[in-house]
C-alpha positions in Angstrom: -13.9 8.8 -23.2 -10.6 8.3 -25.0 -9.2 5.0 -26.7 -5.9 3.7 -25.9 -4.6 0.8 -28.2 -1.5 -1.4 -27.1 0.0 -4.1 -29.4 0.3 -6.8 -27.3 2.7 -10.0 -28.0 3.6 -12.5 -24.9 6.9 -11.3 -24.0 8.4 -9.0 -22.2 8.2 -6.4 -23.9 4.4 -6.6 -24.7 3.9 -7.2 -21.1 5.2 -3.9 -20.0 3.8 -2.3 -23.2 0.3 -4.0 -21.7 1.1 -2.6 -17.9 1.9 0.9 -19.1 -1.8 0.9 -21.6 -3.3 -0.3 -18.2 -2.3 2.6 -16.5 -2.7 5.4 -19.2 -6.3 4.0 -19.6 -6.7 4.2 -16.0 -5.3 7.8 -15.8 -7.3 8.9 -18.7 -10.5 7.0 -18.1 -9.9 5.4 -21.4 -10.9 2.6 -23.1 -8.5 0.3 -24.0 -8.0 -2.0 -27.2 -5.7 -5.0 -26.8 -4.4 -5.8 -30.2 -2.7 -9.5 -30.8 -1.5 -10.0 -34.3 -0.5 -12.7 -36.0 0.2 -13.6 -39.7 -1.6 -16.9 -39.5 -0.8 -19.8 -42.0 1.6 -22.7 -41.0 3.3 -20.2 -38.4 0.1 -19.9 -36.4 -1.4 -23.4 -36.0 -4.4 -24.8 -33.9 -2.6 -25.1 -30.9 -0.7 -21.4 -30.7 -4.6 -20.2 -31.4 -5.8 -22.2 -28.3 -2.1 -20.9 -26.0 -2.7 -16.8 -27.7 -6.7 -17.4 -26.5 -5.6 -18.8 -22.9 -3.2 -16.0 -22.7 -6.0 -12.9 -24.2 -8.0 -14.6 -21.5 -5.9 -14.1 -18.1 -5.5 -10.5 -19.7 -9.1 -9.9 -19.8 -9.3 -10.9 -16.4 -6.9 -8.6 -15.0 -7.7 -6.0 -16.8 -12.0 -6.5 -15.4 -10.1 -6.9 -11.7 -8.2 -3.6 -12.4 -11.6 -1.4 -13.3 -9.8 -1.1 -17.2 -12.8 -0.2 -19.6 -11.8 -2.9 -22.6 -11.8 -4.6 -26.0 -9.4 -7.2 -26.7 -9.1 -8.6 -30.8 -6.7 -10.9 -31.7 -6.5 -10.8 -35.1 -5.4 -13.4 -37.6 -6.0 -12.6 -41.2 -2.7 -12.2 -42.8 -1.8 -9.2 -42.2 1.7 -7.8 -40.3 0.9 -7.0 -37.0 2.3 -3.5 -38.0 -0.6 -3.0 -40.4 -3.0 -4.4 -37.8 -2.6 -2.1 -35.5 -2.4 1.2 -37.2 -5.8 0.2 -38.7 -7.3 -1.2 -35.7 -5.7 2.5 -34.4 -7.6 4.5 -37.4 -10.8 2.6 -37.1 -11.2 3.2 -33.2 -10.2 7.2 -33.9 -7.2 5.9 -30.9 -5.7 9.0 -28.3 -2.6 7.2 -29.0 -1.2 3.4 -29.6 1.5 2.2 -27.0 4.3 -0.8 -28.4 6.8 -2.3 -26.9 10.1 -2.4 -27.7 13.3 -5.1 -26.9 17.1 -4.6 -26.4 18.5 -5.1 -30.0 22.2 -5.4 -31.0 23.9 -1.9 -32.3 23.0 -3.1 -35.6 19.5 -3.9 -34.5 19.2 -0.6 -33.2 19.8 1.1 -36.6 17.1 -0.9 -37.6 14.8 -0.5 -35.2 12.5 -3.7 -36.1 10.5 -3.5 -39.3 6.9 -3.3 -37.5 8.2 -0.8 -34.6 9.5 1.8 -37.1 6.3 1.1 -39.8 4.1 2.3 -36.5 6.0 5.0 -35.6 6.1 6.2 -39.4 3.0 5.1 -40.3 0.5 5.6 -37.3 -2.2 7.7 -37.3 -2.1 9.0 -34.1 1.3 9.5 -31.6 2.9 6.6 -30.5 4.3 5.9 -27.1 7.3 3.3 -27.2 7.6 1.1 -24.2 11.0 -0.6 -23.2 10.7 -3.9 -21.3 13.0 -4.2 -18.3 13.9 -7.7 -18.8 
């Protein structure tokens, strides 16, 4: 069995990035890691850790209902969510990690986002980019 690891933030683009991991781990008969990173500090207080568990929760829940072998970790240590999940990808040996990605501006887009391109540069395995449709 494989392992599949999606970065998962709530929004749109880390919900399709989260419905496409569903269904490559389903395809592959993979296991699947949910990562949810977050800096922590005074950006991250008590009640955003209670809303991101409530959240990781409904997730776990529809991911049991839909048969998805599973792990989710939210992590909050520091960290960009960039280095969280290429070493959350190295430590499970991951297939592949899957991200999601937003509509930027034309000068977003020679940018990319900081933690997007550090993952695509950086990973240690391929990296499937997901677009949200919203």
């Amino acid at each position: 069995m494989g392992t599949i690891v999606v970065g998962y933030v709530p929004k749109a683009e880390g919900q399709a990035a989260l419905r496409r991991a569903a269904e490559e781990a389903l395809l592959r008969d993979a296991k699947l890691v949910v990562v949810n990173s977050h800096r922590g500090g005074r950006d991250f207080d008590r009640e955003d850790a209670v809303r991101s568990e409530t959240e990781l929760e409904t997730i776990r829940a529809e991911l049991t209902e839909a048969g998805v072998a599973h792990e989710i970790r939210q992590l909050v240590r520091g960290l960009d969510p960039a280095d969280d999940l290429i070493q959350v990808a190295a430590d499970v040996e991951a297939d592949f990690i899957i991200i999601g990605l937003r509509r930027r501006s034309p000068v977003g887009k020679m940018i990319l986002g900081s933690n997007a391109q550090r993952i695509l540069l950086d990973a240690p395995c391929p990296v499937l980019a997901v677009k949200s449709t919203e």
